[in-house]
N, C-alpha and C positions, 0 to 999 in steps of 0.2 A: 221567409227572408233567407236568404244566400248566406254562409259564412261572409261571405268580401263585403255585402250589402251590410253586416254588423258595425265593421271601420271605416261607411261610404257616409259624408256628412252633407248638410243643405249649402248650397250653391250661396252663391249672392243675393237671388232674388229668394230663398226662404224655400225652395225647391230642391230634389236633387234625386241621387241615385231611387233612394226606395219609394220617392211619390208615384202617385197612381197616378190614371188620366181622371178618375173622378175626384179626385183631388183638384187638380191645375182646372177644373172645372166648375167646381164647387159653387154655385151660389148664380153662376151663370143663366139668364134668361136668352136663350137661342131662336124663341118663337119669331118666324118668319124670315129667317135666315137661311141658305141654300148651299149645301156643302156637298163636294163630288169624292167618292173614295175610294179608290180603285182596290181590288183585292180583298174585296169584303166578307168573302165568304169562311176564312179563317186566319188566325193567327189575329195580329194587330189590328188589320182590316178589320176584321168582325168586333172586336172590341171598339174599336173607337166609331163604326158605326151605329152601337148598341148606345154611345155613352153619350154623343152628339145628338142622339134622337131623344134619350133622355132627358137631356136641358130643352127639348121641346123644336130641334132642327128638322130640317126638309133635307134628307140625304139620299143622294145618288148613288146608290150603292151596285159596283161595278164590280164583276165575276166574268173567268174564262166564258161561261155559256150562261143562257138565261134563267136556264133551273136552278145550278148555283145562285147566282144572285139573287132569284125568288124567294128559295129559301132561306139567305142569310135574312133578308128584307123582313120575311114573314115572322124571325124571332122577336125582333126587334119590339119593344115598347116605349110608347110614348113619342111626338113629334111623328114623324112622317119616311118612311123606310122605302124609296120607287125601287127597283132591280133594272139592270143596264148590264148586257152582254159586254164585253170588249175582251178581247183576245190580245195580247196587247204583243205577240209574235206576229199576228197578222194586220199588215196596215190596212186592209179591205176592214177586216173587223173596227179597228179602231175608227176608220175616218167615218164608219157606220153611226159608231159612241156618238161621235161629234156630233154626227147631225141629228142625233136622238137628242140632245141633250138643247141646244139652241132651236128642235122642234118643240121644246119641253116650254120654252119661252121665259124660261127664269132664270134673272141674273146669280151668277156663282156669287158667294161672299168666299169662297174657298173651296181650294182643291187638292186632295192629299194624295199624293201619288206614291202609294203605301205597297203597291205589288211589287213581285220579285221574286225569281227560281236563284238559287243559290248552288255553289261549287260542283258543277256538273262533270262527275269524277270522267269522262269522257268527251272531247272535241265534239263538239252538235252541231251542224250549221243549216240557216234556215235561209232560204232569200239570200244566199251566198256570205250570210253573216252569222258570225258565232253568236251562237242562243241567248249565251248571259246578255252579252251589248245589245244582240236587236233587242228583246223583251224590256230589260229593265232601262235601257234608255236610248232608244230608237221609237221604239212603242208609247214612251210617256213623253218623248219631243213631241212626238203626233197628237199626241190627247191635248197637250195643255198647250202648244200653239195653235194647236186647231180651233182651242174654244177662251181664246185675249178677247175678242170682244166682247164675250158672252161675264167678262169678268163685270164685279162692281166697281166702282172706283176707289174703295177701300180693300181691297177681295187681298186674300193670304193666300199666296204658290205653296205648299211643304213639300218637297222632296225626299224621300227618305233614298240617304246616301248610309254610308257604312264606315266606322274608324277601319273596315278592311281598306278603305280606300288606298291606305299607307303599306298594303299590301301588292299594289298593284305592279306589273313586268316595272324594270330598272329603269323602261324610255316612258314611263309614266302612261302616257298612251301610247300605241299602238296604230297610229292614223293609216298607214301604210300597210299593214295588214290585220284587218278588222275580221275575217277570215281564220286568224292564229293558225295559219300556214306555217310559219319561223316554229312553231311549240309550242303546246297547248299546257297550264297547269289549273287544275279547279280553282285556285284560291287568286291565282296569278290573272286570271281571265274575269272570275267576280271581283275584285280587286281594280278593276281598268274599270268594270260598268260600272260600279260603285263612285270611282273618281268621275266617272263620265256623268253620273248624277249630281255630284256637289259642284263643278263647271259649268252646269246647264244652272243649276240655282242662279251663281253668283252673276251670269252675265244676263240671265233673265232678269233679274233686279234692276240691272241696267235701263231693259228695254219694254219693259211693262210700259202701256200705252197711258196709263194716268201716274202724278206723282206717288198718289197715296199708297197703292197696291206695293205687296212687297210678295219677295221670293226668297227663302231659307233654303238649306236644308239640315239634314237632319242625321244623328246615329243612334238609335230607339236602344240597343244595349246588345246585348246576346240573350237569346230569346228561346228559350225548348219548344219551337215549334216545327211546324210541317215542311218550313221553309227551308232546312237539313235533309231534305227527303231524300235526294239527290245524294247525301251522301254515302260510302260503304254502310252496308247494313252493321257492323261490328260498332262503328265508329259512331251510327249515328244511335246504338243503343246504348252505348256510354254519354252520350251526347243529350239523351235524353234522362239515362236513368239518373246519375251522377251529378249533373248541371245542375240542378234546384241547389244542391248540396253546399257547391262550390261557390259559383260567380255567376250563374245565369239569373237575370231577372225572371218575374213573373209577367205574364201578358198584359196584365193593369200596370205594370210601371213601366215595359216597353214602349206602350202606347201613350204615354205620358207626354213625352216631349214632341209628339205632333200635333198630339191634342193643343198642348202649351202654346206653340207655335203659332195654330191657326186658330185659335180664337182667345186666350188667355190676353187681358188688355195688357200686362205686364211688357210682349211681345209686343205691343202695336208700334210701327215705324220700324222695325228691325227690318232690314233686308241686306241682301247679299251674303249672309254669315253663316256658318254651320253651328249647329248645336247640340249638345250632349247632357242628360240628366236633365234639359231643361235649362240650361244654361248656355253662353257663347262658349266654344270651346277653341281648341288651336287645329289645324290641317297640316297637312302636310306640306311641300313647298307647290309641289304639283299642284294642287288643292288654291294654291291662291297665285297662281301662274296666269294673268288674262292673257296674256297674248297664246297660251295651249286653251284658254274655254275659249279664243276668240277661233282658232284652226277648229276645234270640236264643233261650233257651231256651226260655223261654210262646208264641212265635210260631210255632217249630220243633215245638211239641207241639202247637198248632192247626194247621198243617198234617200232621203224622202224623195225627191223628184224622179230619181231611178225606180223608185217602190210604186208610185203611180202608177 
């Protein structure tokens, strides 16, 4: 546990900072239920793939390449671990997921859209689009609209967004140049895809094709994982060494609140909300702005159609 994790208390629902996901999981029978999880091959992915199969889940467990995903798959015990390529920078790769996945012929009960490259201390741009926004939410527009029908009529969205979100540029988005032409900053750039994640939750909740299904999303905590890769090597060896010490969570309490989210009955009927420690938490203004998720979404579908 964390020094911060010592003065972090349970939530309302009996939850909180230092629960695990085998915790919020606890007691759970999952046999015959079908969960997709993008980024499984480490960090939060690979744990809440491992914990979901445990309660005896069918999980689509999705990695940059197929080998990746083999191998997270092949750790796994208990329930049922498939492997799924998805590249989630290239939409050829993704719209590929898709049709793996409703070739697969099994209704999702949930999909946790848990990937994500982090503060890339350099301007990257892919498909004319800066790295962080295509990947983490351009790449998971395309997954989880691709596959609404393939949902159950109960089926849980989790989106993993970031309290970076409240980091993001002054104009909240950036609709105008998604490129970061104007000036690129790592934290200022993950900061927009992060917001661009909890905007896609709130207005997917909206428009989920049955009443029952819901869409979150989510801030898993600060995490010593690979997901800092990207940053200065100095920064991310304090980052790692230091972090247990301070205020980082452990990978079982990261994965805590999406596990919570997508199948804990505590959550059932929750949608459109962000959540932290497992609990509802507050956003930013941006963060609960419909009329910026309603521009994020018409501009996000003109670029999917340009990405064709």
């Amino acid at each position: 546990m964390s020094l911060y994790g010592l003065f972090k208390g349970a939530g309302p629902n009996g939850y909180g900072y230092n629960t695990t996901a085998t915790e919020v999981t606890e007691g759970l029978d999952l046999a015959g239920k079908t969960f997709l999880v993008t980024g499984c091959n480490s960090g939060l992915g690979e744990h809440t793939l491992a914990v979901l199969c445990a309660r005896g889940a069918r999980v689509i467990g999705a990695a940059r390449t197929i080998e990746k995903a083999r191998e997270a798959c092949a750790a796994v015990q208990g329930g049922e671990a498939v492997p799924l390529a998805c590249e989630l920078s290239e939409p050829a790769s993704v719209r590929a997921a898709v049709q793996a996945v409703i070739e697969l012929g099994r209704p999702l009960d949930g999909v946790i859209a848990n990937a994500g490259i982090m503060a890339l201390p350099k301007r990257t741009v892919k498909h004319g689009y800066e790295l962080q926004f295509l990947t983490n939410h351009i790449g998971h527009f395309i997954l989880v609209t691709g596959l609404l029908e393939q949902l159950c009529e109960d089926a849980r969205v989790v989106i993993l967004s970031s309290s970076a979100h409240k980091s993001t540029y002054k104009e909240g988005l950036r609709l105008d140049d998604l490129a970061a032409e104007r000036g690129y900053t790592p934290w200022g750039a993950y900061g927009q895809s992060k917001l661009a994640n909890m905007l896609f939750a709130r207005l997917l909740a909206k428009r989920l094709p049955h009443p029952g299904q819901t869409a979150n999303s989510v801030h898993p905590g600060v995490i010593a994982t690979n997901l800092g890769r990207h940053m200065p090597g100095f920064v991310y060896a304090v980052f790692r060494g230091l972090g247990p010490l301070l205020a980082l969570k452990s990978v079982a309490q990261g994965a805590a609140t999406q596990c919570y989210v997508a199948v804990n009955p505590g959550a059932l009927g929750e949608s459109g909300r962000y959540f932290a420690d497992c609990n509802p938490a507050q956003t930013s203004a941006y963060g609960r702005d419909d009329a910026l998720a309603e521009a994020l979404w018409e501009r996000t579908e003109e670029i999917v159609a340009e990405l064709a």
